[in-house]
CHARMM internal coordinates of N, CA and C (Angstrom, degrees):
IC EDIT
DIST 1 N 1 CA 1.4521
DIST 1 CA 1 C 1.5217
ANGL 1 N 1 CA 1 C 111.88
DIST 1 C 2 N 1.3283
ANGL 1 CA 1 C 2 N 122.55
DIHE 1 N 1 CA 1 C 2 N -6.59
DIST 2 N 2 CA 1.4155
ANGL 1 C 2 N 2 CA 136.03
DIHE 1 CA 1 C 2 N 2 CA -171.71
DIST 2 CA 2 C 1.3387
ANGL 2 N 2 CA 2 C 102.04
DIHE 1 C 2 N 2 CA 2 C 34.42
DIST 2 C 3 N 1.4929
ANGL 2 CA 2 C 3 N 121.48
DIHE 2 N 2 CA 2 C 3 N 179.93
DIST 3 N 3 CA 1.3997
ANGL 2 C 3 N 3 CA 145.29
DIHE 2 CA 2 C 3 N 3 CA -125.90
DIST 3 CA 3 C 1.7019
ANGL 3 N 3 CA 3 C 91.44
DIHE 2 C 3 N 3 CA 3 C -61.94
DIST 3 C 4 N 2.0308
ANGL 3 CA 3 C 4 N 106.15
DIHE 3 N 3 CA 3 C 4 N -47.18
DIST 4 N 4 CA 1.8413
ANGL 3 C 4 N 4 CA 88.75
DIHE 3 CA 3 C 4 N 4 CA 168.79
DIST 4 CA 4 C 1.7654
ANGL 4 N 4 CA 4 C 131.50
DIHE 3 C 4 N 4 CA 4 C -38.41
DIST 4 C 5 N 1.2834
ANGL 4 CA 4 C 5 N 70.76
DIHE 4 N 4 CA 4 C 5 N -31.70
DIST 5 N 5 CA 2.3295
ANGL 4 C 5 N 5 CA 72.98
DIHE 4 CA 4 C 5 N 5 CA 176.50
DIST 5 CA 5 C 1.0380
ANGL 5 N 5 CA 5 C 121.18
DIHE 4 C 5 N 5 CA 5 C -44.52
DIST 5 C 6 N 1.7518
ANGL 5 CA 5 C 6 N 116.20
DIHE 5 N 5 CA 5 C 6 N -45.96
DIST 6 N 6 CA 1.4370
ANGL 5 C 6 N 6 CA 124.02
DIHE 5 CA 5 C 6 N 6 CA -155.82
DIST 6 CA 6 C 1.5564
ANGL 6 N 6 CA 6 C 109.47
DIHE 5 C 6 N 6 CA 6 C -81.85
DIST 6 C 7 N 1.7181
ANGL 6 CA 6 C 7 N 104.34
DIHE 6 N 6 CA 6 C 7 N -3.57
DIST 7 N 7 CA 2.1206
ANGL 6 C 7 N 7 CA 107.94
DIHE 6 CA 6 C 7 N 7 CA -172.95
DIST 7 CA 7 C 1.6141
ANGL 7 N 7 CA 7 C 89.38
DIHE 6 C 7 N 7 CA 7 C -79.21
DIST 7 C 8 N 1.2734
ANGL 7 CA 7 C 8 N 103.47
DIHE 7 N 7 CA 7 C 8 N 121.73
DIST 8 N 8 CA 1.7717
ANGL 7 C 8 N 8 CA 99.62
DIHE 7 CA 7 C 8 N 8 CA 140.74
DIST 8 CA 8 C 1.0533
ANGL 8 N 8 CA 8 C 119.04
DIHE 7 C 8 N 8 CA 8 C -136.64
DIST 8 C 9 N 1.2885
ANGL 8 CA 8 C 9 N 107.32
DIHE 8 N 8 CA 8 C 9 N 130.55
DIST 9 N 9 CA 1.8954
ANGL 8 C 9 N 9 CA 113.00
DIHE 8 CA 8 C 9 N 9 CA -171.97
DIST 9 CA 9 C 1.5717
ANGL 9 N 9 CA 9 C 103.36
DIHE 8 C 9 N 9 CA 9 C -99.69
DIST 9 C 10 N 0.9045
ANGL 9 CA 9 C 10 N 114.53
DIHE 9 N 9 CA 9 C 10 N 118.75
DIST 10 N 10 CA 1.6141
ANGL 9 C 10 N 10 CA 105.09
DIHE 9 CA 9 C 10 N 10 CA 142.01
DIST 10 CA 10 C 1.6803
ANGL 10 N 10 CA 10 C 99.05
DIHE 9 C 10 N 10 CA 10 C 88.26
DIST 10 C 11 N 1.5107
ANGL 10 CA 10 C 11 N 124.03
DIHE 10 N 10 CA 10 C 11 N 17.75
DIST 11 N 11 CA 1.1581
ANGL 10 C 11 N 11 CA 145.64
DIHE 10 CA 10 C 11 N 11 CA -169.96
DIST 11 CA 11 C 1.6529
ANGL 11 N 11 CA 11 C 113.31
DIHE 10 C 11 N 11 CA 11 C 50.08
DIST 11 C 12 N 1.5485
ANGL 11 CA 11 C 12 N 110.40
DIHE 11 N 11 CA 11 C 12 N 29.71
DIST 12 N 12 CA 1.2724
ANGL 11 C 12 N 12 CA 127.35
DIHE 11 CA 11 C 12 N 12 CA 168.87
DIST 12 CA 12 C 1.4840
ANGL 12 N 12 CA 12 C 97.49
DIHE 11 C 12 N 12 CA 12 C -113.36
DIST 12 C 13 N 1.7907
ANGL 12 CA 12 C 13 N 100.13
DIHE 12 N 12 CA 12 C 13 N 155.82
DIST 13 N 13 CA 1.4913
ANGL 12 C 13 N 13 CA 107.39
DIHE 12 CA 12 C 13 N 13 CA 150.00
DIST 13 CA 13 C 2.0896
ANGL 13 N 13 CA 13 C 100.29
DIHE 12 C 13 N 13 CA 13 C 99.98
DIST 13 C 14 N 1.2858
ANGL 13 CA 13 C 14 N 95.47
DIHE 13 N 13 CA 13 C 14 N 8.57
DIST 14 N 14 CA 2.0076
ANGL 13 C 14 N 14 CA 95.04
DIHE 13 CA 13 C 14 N 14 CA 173.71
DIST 14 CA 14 C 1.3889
ANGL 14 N 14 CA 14 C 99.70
DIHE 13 C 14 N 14 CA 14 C -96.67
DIST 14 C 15 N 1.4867
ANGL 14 CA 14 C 15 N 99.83
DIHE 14 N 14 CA 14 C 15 N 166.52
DIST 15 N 15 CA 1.4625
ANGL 14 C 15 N 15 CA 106.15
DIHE 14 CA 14 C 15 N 15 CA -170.17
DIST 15 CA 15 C 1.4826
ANGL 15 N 15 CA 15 C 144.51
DIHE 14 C 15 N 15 CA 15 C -33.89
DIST 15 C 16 N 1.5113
ANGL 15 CA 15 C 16 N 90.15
DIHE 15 N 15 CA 15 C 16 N -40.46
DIST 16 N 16 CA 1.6695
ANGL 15 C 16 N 16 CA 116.83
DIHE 15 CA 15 C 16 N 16 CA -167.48
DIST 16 CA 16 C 1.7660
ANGL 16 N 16 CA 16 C 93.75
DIHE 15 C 16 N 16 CA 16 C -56.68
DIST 16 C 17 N 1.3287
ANGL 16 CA 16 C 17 N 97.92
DIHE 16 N 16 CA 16 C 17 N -50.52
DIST 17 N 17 CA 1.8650
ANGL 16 C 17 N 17 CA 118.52
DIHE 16 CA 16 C 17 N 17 CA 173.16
DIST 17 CA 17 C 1.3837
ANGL 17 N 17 CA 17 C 117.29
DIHE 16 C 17 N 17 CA 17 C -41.75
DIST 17 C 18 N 1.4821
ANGL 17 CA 17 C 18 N 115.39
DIHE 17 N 17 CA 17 C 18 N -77.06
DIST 18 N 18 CA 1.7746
ANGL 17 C 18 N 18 CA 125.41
DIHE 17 CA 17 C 18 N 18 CA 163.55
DIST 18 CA 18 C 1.4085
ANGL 18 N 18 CA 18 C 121.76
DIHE 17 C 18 N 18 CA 18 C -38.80
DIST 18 C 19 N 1.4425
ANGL 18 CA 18 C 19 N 108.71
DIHE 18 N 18 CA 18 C 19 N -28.61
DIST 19 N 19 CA 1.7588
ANGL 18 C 19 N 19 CA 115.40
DIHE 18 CA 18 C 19 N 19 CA -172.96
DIST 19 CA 19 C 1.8103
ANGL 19 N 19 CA 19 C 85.57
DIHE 18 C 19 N 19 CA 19 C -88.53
DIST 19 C 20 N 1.1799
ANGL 19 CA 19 C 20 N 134.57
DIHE 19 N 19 CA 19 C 20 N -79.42
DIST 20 N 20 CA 1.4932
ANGL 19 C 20 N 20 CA 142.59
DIHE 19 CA 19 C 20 N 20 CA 177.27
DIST 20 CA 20 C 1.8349
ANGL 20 N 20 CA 20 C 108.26
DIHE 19 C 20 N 20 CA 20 C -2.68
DIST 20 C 21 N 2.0647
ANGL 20 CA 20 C 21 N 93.78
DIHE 20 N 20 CA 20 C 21 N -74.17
DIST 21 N 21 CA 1.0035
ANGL 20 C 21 N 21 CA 92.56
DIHE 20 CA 20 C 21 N 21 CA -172.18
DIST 21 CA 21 C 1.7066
ANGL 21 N 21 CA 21 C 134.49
DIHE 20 C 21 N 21 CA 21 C -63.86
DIST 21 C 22 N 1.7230
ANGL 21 CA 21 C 22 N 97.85
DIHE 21 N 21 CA 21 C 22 N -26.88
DIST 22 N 22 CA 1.4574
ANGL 21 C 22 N 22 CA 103.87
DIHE 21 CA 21 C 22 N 22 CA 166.47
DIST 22 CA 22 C 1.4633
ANGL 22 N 22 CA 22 C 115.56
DIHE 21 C 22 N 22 CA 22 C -74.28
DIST 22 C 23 N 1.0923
ANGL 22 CA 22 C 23 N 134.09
DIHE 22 N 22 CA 22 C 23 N -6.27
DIST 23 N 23 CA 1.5472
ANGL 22 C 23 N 23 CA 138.03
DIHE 22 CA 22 C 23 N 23 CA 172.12
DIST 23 CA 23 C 1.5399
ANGL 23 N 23 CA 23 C 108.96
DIHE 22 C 23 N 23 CA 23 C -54.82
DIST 23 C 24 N 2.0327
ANGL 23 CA 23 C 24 N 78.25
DIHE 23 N 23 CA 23 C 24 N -52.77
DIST 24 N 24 CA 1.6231
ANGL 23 C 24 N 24 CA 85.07
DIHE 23 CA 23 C 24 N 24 CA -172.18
DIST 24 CA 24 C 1.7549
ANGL 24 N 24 CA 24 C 135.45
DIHE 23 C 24 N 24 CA 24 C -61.68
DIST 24 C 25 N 1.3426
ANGL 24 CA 24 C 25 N 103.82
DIHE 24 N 24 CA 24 C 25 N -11.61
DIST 25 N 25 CA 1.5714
ANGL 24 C 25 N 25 CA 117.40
DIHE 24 CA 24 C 25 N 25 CA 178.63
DIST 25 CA 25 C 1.0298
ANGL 25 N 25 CA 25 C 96.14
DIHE 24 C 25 N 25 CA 25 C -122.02
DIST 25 C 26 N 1.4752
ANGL 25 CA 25 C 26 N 126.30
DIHE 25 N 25 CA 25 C 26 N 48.24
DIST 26 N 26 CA 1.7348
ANGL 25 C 26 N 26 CA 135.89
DIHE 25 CA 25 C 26 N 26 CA 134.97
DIST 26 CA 26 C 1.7042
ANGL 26 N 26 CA 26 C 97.75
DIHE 25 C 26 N 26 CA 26 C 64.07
DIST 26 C 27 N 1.7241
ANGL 26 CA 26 C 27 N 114.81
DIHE 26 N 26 CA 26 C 27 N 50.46
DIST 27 N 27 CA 1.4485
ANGL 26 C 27 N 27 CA 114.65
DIHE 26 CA 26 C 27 N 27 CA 167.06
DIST 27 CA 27 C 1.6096
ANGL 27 N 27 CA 27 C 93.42
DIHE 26 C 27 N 27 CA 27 C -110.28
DIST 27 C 28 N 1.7414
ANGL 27 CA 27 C 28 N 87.59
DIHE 27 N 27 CA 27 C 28 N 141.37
DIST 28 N 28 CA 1.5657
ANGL 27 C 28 N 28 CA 94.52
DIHE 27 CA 27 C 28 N 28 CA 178.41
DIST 28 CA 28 C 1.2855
ANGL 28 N 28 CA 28 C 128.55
DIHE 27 C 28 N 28 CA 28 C -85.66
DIST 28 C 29 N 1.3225
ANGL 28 CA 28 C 29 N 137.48
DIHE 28 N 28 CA 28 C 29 N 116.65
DIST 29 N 29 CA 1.5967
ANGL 28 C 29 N 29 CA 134.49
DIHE 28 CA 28 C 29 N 29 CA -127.58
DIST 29 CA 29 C 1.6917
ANGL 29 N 29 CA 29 C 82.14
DIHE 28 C 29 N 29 CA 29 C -117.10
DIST 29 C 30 N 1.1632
ANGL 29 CA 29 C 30 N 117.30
DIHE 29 N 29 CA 29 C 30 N 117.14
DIST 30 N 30 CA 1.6454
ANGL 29 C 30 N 30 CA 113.18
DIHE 29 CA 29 C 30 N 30 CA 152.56
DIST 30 CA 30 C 1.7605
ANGL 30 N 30 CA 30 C 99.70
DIHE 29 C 30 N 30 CA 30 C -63.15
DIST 30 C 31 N 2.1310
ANGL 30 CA 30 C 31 N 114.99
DIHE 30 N 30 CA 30 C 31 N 150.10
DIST 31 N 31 CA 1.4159
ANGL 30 C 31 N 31 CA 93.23
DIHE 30 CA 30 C 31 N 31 CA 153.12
DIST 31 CA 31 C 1.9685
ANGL 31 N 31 CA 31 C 109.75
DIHE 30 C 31 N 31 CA 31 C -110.26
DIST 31 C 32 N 1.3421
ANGL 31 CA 31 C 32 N 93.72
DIHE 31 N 31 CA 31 C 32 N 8.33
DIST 32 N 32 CA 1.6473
ANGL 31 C 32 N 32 CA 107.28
DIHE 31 CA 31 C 32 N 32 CA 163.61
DIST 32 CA 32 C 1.8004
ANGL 32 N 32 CA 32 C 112.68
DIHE 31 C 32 N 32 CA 32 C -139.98
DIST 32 C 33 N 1.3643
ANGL 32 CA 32 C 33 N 78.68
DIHE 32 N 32 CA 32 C 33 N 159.56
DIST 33 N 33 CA 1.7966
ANGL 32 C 33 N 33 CA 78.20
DIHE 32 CA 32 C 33 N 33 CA 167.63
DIST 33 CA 33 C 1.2739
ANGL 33 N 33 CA 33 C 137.15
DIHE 32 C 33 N 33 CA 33 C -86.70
DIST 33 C 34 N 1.5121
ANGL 33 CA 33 C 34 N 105.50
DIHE 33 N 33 CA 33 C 34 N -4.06
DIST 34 N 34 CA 1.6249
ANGL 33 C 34 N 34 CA 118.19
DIHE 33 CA 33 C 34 N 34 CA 146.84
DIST 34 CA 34 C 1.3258
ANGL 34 N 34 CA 34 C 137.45
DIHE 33 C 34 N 34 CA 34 C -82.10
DIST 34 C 35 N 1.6602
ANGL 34 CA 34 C 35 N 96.84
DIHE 34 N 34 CA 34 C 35 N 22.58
DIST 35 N 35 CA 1.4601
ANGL 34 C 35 N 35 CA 113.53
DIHE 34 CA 34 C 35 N 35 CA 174.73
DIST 35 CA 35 C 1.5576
ANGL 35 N 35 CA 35 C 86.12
DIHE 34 C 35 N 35 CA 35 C -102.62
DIST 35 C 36 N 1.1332
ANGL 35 CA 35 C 36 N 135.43
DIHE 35 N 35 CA 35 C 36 N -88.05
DIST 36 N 36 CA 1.2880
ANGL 35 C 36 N 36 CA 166.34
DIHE 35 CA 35 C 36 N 36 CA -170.84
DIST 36 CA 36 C 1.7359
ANGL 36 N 36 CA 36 C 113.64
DIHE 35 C 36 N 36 CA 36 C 20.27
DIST 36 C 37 N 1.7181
ANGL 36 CA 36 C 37 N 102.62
DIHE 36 N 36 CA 36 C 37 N -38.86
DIST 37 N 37 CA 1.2497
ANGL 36 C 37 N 37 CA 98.28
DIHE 36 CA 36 C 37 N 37 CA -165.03
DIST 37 CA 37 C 2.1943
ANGL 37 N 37 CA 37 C 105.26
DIHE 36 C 37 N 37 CA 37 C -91.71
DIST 37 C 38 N 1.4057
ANGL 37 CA 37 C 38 N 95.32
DIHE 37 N 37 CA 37 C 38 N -37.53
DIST 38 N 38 CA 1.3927
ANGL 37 C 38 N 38 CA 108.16
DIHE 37 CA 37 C 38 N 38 CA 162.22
DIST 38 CA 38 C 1.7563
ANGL 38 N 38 CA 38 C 120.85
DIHE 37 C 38 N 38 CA 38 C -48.97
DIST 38 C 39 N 1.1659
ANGL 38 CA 38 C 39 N 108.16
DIHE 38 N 38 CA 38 C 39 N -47.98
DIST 39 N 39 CA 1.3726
ANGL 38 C 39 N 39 CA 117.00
DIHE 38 CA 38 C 39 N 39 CA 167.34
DIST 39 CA 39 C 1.4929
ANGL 39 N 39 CA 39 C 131.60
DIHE 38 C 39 N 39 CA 39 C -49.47
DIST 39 C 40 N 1.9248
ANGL 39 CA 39 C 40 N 98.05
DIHE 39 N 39 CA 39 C 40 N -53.71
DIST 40 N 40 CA 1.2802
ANGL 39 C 40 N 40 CA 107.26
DIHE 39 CA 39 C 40 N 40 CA 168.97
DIST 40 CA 40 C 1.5456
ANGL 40 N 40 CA 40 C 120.71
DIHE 39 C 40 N 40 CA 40 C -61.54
DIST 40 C 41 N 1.2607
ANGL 40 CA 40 C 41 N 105.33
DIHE 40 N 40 CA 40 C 41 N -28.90
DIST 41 N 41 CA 1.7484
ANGL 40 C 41 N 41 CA 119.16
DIHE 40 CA 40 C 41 N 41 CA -171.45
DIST 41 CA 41 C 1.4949
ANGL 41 N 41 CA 41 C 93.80
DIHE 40 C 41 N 41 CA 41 C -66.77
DIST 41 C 42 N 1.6868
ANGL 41 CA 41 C 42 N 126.79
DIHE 41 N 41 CA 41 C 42 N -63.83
DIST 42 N 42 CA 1.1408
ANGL 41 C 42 N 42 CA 112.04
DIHE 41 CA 41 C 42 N 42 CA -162.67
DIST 42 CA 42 C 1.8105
ANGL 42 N 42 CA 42 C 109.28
DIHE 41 C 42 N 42 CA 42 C -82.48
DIST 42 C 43 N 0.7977
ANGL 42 CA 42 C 43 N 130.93
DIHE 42 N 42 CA 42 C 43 N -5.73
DIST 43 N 43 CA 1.2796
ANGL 42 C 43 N 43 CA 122.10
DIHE 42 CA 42 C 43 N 43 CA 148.92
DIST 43 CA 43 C 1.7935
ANGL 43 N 43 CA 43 C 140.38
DIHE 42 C 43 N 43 CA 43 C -74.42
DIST 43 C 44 N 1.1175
ANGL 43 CA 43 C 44 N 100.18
DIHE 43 N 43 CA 43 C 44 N 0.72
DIST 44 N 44 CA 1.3447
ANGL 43 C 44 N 44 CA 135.50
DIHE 43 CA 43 C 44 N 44 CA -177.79
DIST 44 CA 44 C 1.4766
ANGL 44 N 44 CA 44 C 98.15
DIHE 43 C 44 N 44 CA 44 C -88.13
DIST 44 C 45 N 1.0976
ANGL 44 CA 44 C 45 N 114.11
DIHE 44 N 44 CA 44 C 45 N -66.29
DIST 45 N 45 CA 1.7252
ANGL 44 C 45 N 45 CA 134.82
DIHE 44 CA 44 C 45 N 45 CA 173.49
DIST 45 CA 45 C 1.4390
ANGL 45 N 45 CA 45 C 122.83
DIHE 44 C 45 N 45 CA 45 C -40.64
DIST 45 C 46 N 1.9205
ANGL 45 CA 45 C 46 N 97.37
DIHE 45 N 45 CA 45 C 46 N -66.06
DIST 46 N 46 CA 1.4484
ANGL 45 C 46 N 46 CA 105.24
DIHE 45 CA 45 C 46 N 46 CA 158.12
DIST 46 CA 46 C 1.3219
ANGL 46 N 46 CA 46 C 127.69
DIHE 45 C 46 N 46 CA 46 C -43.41
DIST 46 C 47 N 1.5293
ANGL 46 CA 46 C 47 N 127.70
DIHE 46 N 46 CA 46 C 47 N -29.58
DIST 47 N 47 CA 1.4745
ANGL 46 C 47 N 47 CA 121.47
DIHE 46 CA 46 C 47 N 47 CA -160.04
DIST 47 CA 47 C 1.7317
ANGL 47 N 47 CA 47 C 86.80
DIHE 46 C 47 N 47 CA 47 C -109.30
DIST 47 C 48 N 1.2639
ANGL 47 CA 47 C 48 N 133.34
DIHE 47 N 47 CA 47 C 48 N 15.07
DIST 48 N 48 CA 1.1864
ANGL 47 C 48 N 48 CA 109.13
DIHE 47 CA 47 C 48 N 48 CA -169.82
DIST 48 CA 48 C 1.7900
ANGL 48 N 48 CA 48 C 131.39
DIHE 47 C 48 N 48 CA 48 C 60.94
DIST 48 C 49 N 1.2883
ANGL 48 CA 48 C 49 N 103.70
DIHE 48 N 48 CA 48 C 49 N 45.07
DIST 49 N 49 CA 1.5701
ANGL 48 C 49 N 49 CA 104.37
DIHE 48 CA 48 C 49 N 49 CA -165.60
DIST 49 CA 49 C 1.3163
ANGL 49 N 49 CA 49 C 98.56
DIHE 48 C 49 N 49 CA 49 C -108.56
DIST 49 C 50 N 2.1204
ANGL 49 CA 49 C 50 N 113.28
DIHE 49 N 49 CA 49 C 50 N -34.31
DIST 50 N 50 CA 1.2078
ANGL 49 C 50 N 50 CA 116.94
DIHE 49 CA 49 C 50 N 50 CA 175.39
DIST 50 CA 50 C 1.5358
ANGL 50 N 50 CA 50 C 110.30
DIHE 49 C 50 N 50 CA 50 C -128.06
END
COOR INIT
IC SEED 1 N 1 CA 1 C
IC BUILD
């Protein structure tokens, strides 16, 4: 989430939150970076790109 990650206001707005809300408008969230390349592949697939 880089350096934005580390703001939390108001005990809103930490990761668990940022990962949630981008879930929710169908962004594909690695939860490691040895997911990342598998992920991209099958979303690649899904949209018809490959």
């Amino acid at each position: 989430m880089g350096h934005a990650g580390a703001i939390i206001a108001g005990g809103k707005g930490g990761a668990e939150d940022k990962i949630r809300a981008l879930e929710d408008v169908n962004v594909v969230v690695s939860k490691s970076p040895a997911q990342l390349g598998v992920l991209m592949q099958n979303a690649m697939k899904e949209n018809g790109l490959i």
